[in-house]
C-alpha positions, 0 to 999 in steps of 0.5 A, a space after each residue: 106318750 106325746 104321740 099318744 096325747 097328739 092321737 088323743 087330741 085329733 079324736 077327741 076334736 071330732 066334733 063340731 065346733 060351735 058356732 060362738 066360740 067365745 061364748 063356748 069357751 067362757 062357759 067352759 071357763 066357768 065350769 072348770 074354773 079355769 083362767 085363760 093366759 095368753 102371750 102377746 104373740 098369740 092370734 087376735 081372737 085367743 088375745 081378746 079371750 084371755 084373762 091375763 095378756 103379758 110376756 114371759 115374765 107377767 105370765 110367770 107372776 101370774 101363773 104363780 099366784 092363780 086361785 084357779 083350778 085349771 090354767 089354759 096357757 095359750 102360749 108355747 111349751 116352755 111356758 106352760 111347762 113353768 106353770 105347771 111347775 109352779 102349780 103342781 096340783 092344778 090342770 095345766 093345758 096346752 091347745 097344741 102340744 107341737 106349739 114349741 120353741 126354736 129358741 128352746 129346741 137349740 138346747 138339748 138337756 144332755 148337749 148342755 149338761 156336757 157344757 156345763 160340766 166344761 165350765 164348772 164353778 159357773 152360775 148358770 143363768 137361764 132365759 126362761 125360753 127354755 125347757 123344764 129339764 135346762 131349768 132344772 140344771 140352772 141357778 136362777 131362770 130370767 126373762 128378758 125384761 129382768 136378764 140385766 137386774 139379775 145378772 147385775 145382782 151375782 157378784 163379779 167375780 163369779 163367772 156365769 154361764 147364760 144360756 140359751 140365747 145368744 143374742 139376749 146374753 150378747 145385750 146383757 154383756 153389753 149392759 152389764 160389762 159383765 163377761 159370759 159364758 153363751 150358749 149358742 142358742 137362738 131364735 128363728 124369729 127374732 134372727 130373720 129381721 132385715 137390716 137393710 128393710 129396717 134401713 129402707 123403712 127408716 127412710 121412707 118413714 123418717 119420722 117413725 122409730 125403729 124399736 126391738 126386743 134383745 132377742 134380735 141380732 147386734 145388727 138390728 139393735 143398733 138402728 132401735 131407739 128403744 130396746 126391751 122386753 114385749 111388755 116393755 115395747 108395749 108401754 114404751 109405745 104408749 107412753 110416748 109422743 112418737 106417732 109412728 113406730 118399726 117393730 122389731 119382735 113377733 107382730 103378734 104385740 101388734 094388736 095390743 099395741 093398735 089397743 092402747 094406742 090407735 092412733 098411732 101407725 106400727 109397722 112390723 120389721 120385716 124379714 130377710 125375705 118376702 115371706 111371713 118368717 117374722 111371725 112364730 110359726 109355733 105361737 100360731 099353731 094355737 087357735 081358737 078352736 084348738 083352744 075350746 078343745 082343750 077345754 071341753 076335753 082337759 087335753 092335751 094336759 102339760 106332765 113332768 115328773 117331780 124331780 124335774 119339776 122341784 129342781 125346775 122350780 128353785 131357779 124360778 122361784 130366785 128370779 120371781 123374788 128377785 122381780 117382786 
């Protein structure tokens, strides 16, 4: 089937692309009724287009309450997968069905069924970085910018398993004091950072501020003033009296950052070697012509059967109570 929709998608492109896009694919917002969602990590062009801009969780809340008849997620997989879950009767496209996850893709259903199993009596917490079917076998799903309230919320003497990331459970352990059960899971982007280019930069800009998201490695972390979630680097960098900062994320935040503060400098950590290794190599597969495309054609189209979905959508209805 997903070679199929991928077959689909390339004949249905064929045609020409018109010359404006940006008005192209407002008409076709309208005629839809769609609205547009867009991670920070997206191209420039799809984040000046979009409705709504945020991270994992923002998207989320946003998804969950959308009056709009088709959502077009300009994201990866797995979060256009949670819009569809919460949104069952809705249209919910994908410009490029192969915009997925490494961090994601670490975590095979089947793989951590057999872990779970291992551990039983565990409270399985799963970043939302996942795929439908690990959400389906989780307790609660959470973000980066909620991972520690939930885990501080379960009781302590309930063992938990954290998956899939190990280096965002490594940081709730940290500040929670809590002791998990990691799944080894990671990403790509986030463990190619330099600790010894953040180091040069830091001397070569004293006055700059190195700042991560707990997706990085323990390395990288501790030489940040400011660890959070992508919306929160962002409205850190807004808020405060710093001119110059090292961004320690996909440089894709980047351009909202240069948005809310311009006169301010960011330089983006660069990776361990001289390539663009520190950007997603799947948030960049969406563009903005694949994104008209989708619209026009209501292709590629996110599916997942009911039982997935329904098991999927309990854990996530836990973390967005729990962050209202």
């Amino acid at each position: 089937m997903f070679t199929t929709a991928l077959a689909q998608r390339d004949k249905t492109q064929s045609g020409e692309v018109p010359l404006d896009l940006f008005a192209a694919i407002e008409s076709l917002k309208k005629e839809l009724n769609a609205v547009i969602l867009a991670h920070y990590y997206q191209e420039p062009d799809i984040q000046d287009i979009a409705d709504f801009i945020g991270d994992s969780l923002q998207l989320a809340k946003v998804a969950a309450r959308t009056n709009a008849d088709a959502i077009v997620f300009a994201g990866v997989h797995f979060m256009a997968e949670t819009a569809k879950i919460l949104n069952p009767h809705k249209i919910v496209l994908l410009p490029d069905l192969n915009a997925g996850c490494s961090l994601a893709d670490t975590c095979p259903p089947k793989e951590f069924a057999a872990f779970k199993a291992a551990h039983p009596n565990h409270v399985v917490v799963s970043y939302i970085n996942c795929s439908a079917e690990i959400k389906a076998m989780s307790d609660i799903i959470c973000t980066s910018s909620n991972a520690v309230k939930i885990v501080q919320q379960i009781p302590e003497d309930q063992p938990i398993i954290f998956a899939p990331d190990r280096n965002l459970g490594r940081y709730v352990m940290e500040k929670t004091g809590r002791d998990l059960i990691l799944w080894q899971g990671s990403c790509i982007v986030h463990e190619t950072f330099s600790e010894k280019k953040i180091v040069q930069l830091k001397i070569a800009h004293p006055e700059a501020e190195a700042i991560a998201h707990p997706e990085c490695e323990t390395s990288i972390l501790r030489h940040a003033s400011f660890i959070g979630s992508t919306a929160a680097l962002l409205k850190y960098c807004q808020e405060s009296p710093i001119k110059e900062f090292i961004v320690a994320t996909e440089p894709g935040i980047i351009h909202q950052m240069q948005k809310v503060a311009p006169y301010k400098r960011f330089i983006p950590a660069p990776p361990l070697n001289n390539c663009a290794c520190n950007e997603c190599p799947f948030m960049r597969l969406n563009t903005l012509e694949k994104l008209y495309w989708a619209m026009k054609n209501r292709t590629p189209e996110i599916t997942m059967s009911e039982d997935i979905r329904l098991s999927a959508l309990q854990p996530i209805q836990r973390m967005l109570e729990i962050s209202a």
